[in-house]
mmCIF file of the N, C-alpha and C atoms, coordinates in Angstrom:
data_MODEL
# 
_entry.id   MODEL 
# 
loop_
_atom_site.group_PDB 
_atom_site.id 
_atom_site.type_symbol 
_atom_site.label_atom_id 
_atom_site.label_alt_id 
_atom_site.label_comp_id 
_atom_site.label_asym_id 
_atom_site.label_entity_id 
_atom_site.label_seq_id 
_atom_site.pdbx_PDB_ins_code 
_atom_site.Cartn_x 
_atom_site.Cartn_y 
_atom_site.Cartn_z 
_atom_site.occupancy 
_atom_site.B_iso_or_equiv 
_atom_site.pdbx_formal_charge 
_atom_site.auth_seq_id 
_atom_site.auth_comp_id 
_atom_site.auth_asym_id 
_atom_site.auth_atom_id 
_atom_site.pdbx_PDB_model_num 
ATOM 1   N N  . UNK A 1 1  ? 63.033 151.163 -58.489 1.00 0.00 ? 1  UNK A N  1 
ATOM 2   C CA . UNK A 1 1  ? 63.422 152.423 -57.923 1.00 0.00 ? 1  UNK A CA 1 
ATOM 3   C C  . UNK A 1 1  ? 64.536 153.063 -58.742 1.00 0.00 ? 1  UNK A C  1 
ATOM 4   N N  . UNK A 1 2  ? 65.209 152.147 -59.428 1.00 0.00 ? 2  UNK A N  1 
ATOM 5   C CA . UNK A 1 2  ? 66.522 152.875 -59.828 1.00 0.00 ? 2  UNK A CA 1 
ATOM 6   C C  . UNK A 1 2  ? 66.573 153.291 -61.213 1.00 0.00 ? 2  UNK A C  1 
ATOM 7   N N  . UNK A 1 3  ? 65.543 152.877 -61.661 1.00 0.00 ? 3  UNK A N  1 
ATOM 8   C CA . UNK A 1 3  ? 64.841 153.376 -63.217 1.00 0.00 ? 3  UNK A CA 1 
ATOM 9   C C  . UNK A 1 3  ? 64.125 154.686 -63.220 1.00 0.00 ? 3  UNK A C  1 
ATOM 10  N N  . UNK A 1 4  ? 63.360 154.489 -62.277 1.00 0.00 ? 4  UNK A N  1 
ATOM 11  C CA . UNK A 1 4  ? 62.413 155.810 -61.759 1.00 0.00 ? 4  UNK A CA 1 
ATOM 12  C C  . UNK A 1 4  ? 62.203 156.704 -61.163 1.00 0.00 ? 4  UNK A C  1 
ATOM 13  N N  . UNK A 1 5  ? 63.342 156.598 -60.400 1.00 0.00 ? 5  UNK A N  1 
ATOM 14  C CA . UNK A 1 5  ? 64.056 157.038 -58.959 1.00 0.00 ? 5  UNK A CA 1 
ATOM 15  C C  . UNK A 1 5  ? 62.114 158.113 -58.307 1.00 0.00 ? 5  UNK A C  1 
ATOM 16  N N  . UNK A 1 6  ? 61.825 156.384 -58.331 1.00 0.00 ? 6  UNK A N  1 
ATOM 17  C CA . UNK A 1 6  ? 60.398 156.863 -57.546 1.00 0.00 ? 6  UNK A CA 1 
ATOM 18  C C  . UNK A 1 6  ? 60.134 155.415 -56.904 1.00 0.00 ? 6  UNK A C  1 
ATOM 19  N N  . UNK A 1 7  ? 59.462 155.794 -55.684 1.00 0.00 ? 7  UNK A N  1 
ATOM 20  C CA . UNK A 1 7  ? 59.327 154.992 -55.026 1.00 0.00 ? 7  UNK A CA 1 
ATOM 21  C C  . UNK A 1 7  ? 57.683 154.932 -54.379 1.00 0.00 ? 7  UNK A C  1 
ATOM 22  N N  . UNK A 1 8  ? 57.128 153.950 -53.581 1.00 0.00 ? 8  UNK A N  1 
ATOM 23  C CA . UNK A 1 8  ? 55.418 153.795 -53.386 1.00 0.00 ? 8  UNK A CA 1 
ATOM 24  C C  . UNK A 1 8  ? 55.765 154.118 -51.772 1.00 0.00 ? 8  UNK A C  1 
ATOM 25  N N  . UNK A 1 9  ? 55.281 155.269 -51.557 1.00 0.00 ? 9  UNK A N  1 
ATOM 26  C CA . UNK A 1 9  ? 55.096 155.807 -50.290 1.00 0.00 ? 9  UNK A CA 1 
ATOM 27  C C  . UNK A 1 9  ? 53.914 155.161 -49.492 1.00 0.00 ? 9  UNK A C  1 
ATOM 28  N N  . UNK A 1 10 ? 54.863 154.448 -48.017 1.00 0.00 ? 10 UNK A N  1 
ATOM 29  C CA . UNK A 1 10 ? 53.341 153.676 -47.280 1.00 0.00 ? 10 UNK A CA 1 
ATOM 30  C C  . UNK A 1 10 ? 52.595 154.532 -46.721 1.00 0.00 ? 10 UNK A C  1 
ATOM 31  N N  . UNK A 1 11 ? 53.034 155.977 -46.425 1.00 0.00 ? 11 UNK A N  1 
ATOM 32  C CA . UNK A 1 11 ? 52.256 156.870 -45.426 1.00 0.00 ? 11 UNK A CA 1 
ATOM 33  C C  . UNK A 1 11 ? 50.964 156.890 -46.777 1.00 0.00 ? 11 UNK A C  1 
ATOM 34  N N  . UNK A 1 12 ? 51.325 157.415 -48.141 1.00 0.00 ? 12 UNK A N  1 
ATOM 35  C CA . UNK A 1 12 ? 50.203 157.951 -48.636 1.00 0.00 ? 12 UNK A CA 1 
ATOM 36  C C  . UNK A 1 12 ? 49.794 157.471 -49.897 1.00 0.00 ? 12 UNK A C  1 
ATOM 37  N N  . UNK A 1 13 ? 50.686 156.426 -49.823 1.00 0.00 ? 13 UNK A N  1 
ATOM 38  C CA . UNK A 1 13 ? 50.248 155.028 -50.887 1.00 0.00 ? 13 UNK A CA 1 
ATOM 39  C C  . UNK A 1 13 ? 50.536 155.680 -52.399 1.00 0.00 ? 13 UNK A C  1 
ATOM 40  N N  . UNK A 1 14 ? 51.538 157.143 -52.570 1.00 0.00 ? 14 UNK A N  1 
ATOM 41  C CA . UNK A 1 14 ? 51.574 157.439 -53.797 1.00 0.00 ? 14 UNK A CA 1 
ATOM 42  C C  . UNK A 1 14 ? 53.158 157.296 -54.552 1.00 0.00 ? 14 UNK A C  1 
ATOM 43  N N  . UNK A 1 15 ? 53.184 157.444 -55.622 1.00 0.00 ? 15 UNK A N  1 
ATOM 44  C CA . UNK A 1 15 ? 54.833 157.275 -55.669 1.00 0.00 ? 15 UNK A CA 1 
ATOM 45  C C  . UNK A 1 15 ? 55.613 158.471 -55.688 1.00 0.00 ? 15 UNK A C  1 
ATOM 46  N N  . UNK A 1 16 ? 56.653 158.896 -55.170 1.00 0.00 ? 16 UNK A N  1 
ATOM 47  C CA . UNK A 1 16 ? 56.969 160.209 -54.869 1.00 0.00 ? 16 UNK A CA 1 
ATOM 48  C C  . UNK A 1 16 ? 58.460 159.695 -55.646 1.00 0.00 ? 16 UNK A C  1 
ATOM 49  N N  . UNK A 1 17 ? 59.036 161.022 -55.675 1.00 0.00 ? 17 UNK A N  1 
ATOM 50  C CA . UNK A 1 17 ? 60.573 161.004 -56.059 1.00 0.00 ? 17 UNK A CA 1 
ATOM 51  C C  . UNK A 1 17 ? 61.131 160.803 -54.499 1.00 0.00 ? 17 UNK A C  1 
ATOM 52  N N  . UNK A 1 18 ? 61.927 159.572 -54.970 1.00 0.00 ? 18 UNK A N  1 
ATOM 53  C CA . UNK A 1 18 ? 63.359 159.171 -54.171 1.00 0.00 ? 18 UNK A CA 1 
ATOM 54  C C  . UNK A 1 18 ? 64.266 160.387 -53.737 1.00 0.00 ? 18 UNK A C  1 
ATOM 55  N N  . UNK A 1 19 ? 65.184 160.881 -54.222 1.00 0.00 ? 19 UNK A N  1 
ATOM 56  C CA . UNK A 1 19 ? 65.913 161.889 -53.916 1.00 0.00 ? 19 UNK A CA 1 
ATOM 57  C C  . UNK A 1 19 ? 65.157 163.055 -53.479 1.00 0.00 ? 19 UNK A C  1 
ATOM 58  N N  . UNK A 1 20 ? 65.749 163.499 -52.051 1.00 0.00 ? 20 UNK A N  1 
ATOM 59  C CA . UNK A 1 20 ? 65.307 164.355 -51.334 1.00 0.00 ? 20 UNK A CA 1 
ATOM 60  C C  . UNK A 1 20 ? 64.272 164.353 -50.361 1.00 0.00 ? 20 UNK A C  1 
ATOM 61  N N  . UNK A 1 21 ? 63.401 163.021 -50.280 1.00 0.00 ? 21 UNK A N  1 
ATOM 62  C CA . UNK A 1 21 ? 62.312 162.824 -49.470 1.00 0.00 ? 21 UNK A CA 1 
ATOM 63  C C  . UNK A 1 21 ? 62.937 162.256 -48.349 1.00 0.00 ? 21 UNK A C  1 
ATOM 64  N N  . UNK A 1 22 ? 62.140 162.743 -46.580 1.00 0.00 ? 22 UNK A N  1 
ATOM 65  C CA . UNK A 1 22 ? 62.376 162.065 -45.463 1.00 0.00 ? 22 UNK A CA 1 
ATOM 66  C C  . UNK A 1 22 ? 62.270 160.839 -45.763 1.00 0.00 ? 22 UNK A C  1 
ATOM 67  N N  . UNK A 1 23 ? 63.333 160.187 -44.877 1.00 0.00 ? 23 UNK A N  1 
ATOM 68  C CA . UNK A 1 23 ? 62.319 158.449 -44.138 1.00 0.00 ? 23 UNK A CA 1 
ATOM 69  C C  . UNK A 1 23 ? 62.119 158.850 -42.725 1.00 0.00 ? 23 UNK A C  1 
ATOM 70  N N  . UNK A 1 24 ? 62.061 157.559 -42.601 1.00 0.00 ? 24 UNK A N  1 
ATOM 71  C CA . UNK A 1 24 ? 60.974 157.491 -40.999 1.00 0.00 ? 24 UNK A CA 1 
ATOM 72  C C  . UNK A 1 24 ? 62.189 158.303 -39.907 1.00 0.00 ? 24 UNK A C  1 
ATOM 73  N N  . UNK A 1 25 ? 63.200 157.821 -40.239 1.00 0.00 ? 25 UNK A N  1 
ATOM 74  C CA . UNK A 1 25 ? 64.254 158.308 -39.171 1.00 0.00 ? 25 UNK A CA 1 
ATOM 75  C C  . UNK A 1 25 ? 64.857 159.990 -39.619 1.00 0.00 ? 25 UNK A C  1 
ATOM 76  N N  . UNK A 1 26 ? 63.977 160.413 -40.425 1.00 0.00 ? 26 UNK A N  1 
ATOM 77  C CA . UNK A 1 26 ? 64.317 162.026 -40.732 1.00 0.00 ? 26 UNK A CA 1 
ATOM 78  C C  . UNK A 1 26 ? 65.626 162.188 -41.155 1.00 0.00 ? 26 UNK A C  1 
ATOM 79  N N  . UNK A 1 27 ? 66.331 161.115 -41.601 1.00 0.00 ? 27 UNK A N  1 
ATOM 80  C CA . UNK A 1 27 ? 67.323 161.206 -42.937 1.00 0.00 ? 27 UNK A CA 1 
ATOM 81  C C  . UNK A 1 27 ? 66.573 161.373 -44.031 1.00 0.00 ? 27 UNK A C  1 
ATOM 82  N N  . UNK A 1 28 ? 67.205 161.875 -44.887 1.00 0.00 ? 28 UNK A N  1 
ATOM 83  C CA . UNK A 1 28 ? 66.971 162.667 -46.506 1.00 0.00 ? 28 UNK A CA 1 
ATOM 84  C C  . UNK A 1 28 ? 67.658 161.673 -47.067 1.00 0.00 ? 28 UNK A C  1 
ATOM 85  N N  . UNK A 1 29 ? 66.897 161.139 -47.932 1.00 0.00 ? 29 UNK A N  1 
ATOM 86  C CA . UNK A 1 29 ? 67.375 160.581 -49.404 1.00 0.00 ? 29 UNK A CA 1 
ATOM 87  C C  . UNK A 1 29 ? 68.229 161.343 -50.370 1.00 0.00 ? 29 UNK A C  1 
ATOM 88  N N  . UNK A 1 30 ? 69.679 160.697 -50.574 1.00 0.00 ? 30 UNK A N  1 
ATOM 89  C CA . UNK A 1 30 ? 70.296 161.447 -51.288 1.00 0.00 ? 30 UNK A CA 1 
ATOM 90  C C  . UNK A 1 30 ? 70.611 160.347 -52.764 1.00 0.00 ? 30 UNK A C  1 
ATOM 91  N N  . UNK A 1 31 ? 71.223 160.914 -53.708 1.00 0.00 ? 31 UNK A N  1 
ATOM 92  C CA . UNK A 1 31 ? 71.612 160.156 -54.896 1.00 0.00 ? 31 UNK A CA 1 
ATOM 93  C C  . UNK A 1 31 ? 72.576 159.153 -54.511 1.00 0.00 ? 31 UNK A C  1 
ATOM 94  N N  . UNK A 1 32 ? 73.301 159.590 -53.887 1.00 0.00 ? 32 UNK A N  1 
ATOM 95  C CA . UNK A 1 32 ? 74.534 158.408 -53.305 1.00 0.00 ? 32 UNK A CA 1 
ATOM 96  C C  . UNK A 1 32 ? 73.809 157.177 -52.977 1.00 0.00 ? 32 UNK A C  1 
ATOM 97  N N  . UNK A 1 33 ? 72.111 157.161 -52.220 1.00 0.00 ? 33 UNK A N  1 
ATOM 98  C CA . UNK A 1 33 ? 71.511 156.122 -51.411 1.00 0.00 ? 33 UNK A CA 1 
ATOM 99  C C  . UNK A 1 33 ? 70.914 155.227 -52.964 1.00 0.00 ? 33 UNK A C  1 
ATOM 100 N N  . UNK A 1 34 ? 71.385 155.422 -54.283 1.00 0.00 ? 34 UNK A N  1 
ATOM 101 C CA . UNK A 1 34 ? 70.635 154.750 -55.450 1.00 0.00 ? 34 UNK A CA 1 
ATOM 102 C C  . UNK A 1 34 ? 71.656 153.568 -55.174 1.00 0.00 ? 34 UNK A C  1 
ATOM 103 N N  . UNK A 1 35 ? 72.921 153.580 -55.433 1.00 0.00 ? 35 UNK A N  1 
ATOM 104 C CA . UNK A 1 35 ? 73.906 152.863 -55.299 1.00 0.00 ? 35 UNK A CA 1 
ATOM 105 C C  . UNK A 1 35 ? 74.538 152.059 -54.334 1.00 0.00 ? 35 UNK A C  1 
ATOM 106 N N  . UNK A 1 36 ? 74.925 150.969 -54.028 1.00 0.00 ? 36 UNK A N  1 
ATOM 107 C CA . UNK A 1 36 ? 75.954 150.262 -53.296 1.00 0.00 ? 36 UNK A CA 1 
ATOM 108 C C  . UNK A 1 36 ? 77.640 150.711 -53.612 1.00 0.00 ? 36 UNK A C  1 
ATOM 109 N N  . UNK A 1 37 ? 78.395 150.533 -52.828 1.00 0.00 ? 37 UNK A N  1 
ATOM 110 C CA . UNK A 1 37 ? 79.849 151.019 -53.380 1.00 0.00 ? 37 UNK A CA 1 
ATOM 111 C C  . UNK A 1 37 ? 80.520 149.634 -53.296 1.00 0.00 ? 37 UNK A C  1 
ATOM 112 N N  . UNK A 1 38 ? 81.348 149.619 -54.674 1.00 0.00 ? 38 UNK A N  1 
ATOM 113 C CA . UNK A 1 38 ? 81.972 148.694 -55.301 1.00 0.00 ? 38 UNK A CA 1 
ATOM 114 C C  . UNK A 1 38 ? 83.068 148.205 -53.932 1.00 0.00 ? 38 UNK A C  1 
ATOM 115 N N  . UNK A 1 39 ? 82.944 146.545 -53.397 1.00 0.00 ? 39 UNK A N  1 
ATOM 116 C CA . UNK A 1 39 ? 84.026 145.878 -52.559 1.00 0.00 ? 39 UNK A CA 1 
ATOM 117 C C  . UNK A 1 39 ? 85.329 146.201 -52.825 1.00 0.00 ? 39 UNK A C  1 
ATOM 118 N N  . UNK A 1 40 ? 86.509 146.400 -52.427 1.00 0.00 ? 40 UNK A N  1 
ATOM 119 C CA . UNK A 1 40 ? 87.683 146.931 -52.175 1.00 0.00 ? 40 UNK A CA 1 
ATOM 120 C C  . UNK A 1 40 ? 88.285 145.593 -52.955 1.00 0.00 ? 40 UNK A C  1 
ATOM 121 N N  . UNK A 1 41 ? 87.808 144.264 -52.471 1.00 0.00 ? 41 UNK A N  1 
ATOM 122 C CA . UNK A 1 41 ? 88.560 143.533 -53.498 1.00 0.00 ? 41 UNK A CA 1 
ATOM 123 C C  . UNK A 1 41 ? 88.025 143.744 -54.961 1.00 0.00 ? 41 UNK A C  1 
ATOM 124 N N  . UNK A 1 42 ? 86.657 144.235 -55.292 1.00 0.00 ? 42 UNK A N  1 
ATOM 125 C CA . UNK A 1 42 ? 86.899 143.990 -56.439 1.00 0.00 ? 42 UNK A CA 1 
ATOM 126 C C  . UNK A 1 42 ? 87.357 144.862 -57.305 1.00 0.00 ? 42 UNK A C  1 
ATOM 127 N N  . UNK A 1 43 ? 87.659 145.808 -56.618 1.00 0.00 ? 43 UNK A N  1 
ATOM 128 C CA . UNK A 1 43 ? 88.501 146.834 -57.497 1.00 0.00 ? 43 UNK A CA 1 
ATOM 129 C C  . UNK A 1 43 ? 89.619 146.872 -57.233 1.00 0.00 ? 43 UNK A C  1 
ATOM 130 N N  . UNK A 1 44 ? 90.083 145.737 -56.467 1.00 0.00 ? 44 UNK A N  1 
ATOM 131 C CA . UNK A 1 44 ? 91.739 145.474 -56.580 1.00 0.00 ? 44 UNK A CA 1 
ATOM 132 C C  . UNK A 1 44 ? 92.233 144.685 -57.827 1.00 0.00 ? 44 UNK A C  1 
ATOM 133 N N  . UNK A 1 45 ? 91.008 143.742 -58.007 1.00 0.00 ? 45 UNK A N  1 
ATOM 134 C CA . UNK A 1 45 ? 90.813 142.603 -58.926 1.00 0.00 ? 45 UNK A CA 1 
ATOM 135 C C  . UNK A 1 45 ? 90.486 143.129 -60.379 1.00 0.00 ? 45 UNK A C  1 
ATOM 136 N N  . UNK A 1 46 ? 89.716 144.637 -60.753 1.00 0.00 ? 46 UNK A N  1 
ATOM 137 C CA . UNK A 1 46 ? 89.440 145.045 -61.966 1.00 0.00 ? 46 UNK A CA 1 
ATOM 138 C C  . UNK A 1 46 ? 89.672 146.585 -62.333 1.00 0.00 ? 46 UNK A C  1 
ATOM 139 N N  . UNK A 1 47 ? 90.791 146.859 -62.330 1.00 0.00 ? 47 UNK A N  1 
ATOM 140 C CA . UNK A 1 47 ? 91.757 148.406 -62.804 1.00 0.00 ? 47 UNK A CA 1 
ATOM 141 C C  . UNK A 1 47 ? 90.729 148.896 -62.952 1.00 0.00 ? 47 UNK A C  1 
ATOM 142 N N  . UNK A 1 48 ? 90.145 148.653 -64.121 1.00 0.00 ? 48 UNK A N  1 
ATOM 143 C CA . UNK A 1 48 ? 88.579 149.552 -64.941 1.00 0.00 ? 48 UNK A CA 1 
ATOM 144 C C  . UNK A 1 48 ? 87.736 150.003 -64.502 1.00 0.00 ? 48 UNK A C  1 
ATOM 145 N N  . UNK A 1 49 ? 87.604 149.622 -62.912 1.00 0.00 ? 49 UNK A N  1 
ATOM 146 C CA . UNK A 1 49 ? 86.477 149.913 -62.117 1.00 0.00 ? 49 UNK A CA 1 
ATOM 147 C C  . UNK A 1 49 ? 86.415 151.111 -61.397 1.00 0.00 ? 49 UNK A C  1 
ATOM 148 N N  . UNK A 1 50 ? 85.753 152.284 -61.531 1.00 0.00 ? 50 UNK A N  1 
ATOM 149 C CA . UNK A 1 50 ? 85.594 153.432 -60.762 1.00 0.00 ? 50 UNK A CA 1 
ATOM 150 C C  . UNK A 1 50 ? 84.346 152.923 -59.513 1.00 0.00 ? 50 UNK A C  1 
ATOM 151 N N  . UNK A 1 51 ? 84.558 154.074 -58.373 1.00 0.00 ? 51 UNK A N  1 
ATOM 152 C CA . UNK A 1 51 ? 83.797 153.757 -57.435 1.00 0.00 ? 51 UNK A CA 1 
ATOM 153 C C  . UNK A 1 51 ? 82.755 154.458 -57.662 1.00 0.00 ? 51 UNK A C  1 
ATOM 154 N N  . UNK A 1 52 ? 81.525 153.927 -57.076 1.00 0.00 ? 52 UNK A N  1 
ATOM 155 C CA . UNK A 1 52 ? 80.152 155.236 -57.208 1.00 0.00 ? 52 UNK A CA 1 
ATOM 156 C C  . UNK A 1 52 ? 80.616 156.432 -56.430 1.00 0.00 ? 52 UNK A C  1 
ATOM 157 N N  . UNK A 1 53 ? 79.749 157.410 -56.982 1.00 0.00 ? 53 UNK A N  1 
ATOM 158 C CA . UNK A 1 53 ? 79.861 158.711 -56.438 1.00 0.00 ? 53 UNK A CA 1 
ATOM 159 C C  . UNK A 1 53 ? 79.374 158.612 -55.090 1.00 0.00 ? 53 UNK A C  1 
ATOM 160 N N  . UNK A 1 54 ? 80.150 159.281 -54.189 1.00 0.00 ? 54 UNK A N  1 
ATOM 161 C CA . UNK A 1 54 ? 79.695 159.184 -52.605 1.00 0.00 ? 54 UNK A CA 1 
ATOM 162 C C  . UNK A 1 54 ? 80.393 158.072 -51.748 1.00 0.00 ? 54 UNK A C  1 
ATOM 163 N N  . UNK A 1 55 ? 81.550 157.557 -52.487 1.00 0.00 ? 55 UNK A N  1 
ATOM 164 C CA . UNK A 1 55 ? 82.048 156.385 -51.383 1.00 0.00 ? 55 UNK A CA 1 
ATOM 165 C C  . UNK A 1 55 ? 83.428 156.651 -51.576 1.00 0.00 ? 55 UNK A C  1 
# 
């Protein structure tokens, strides 16, 4: 998904773009949802570390 930012849709078995498509619960896929946000320790633990966008 995070190469292709496409994903295999079960409704219609095709691969659609990630960003911007419903899910089941009628949230919208946003770019922020590609990423996890970096643990608080470990960016206590590594200066160098910026957080992803959206956290």
């Amino acid at each position: 998904m995070l190469r292709t930012r496409k994903f295999r849709s079960d409704l219609t078995g095709d691969c659609e773009d990630f960003i911007g498509t419903t899910n089941v619960f009628n949230g919208i896929f946003a770019e922020k949802n590609l990423l996890f946000p970096f643990p608080l320790r470990e960016m206590d633990v590594n200066a160098g570390l910026v957080q992803n966008p959206g956290y």
